[in-house]
matplotlib code that plots the C-alpha trace (Angstrom):
import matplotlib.pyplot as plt

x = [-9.5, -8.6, -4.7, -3.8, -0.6, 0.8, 3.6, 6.4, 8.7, 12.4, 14.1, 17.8, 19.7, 19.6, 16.4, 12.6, 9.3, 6.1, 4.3, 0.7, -1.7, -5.0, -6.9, -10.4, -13.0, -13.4, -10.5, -11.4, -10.6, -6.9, -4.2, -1.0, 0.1, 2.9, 5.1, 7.5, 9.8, 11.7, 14.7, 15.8, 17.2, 15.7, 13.6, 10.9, 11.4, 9.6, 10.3, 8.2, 4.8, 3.1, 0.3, -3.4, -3.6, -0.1, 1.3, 4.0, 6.3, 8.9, 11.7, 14.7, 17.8, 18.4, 16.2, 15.8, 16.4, 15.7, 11.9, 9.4, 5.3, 2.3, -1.6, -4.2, -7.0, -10.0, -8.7, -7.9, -4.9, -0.9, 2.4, 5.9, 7.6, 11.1, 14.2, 18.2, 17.0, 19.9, 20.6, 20.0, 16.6, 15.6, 12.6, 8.9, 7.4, 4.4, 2.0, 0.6, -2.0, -2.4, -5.4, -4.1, -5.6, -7.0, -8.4, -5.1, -5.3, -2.2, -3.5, -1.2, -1.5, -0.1, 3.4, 4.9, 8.0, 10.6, 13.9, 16.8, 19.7, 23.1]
y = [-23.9, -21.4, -19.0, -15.9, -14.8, -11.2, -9.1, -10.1, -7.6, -6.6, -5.6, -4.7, -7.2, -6.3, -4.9, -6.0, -7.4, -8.8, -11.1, -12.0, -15.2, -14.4, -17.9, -18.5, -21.3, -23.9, -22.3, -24.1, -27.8, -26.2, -27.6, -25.9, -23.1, -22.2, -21.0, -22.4, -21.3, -22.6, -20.7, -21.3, -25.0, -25.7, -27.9, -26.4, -26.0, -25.0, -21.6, -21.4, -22.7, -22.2, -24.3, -23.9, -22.0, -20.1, -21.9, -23.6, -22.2, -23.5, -22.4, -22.9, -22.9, -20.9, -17.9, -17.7, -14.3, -12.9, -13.8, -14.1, -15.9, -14.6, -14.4, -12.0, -14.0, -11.5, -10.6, -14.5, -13.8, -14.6, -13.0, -14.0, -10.6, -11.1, -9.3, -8.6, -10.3, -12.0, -12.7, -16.4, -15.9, -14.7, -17.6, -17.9, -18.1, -20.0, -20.0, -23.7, -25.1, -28.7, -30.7, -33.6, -36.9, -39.9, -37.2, -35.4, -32.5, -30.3, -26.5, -24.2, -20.7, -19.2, -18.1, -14.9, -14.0, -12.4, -11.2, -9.8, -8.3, -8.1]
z = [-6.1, -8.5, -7.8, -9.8, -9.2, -10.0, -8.8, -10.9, -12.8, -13.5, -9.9, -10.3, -7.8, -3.9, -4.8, -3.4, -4.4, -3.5, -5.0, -4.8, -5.0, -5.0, -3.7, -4.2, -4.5, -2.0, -0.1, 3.3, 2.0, 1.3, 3.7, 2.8, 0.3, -0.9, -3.4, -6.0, -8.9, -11.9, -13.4, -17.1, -17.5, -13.9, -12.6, -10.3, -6.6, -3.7, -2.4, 0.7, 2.1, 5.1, 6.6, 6.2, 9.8, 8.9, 11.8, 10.5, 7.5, 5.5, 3.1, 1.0, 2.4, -0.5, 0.5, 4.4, 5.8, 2.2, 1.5, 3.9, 3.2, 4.9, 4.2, 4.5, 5.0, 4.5, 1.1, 0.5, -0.4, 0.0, -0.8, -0.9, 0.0, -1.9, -0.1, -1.3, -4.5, -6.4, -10.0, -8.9, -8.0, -11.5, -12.4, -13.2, -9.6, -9.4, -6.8, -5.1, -2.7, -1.5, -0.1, 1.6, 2.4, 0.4, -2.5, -2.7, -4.5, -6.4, -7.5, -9.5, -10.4, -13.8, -12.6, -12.7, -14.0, -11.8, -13.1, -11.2, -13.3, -12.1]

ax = plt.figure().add_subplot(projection="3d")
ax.plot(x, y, z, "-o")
ax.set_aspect("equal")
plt.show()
């Protein structure tokens, strides 16, 4: 499983993005996708995922009502479309997909850098 993200950038704060994780390879064995972040002098944290059948989504406390996760399945894709940004949310966002069971499997994507200035 290979993820490319893009869609970072410099947003001025209150301001909105969308970011993109373009999935491919064996896509069907993935279970859950997601995304995560880490600011400067943070550890990394998960943003949001969503399930394989984008039936069941999760977030950060930190970020509900703000961002919101979806897929477009024909273009294999996901996006993490960022609202009312905030200085805080300024981090390299990195996108994440998970097999699960007894081969567990961890994919990451390059990150992107999003910055929100004050």
């Amino acid at each position: 499983v290979q993820l490319q993200a893009s869609g970072g950038g410099l947003v001025q704060a209150g301001g909105s993005l969308r970011l993109s994780c373009a999935v491919s390879g064996s896509t069907f064995s993935i279970n859950a996708i997601g995304w995560y972040r880490q600011g400067p002098g943070k550890q990394r944290e998960l943003v949001a995922t969503m399930s394989s059948s984008g039936g069941s989504k999760k977030y950060a406390d930190s970020v509900v009502g703000r961002f919101t996760i979806s897929r477009d399945n024909a273009k294999s894709t996901v996006y993490l479309q960022m609202s009312s940004l905030k200085p805080e949310d300024t981090a390299v966002y990195y996108c994440n997909a998970e097999k699960f069971g007894h081969d567990y499997r961890n994919y990451w994507g390059q990150g992107t850098q999003v910055t929100v200035s004050s």
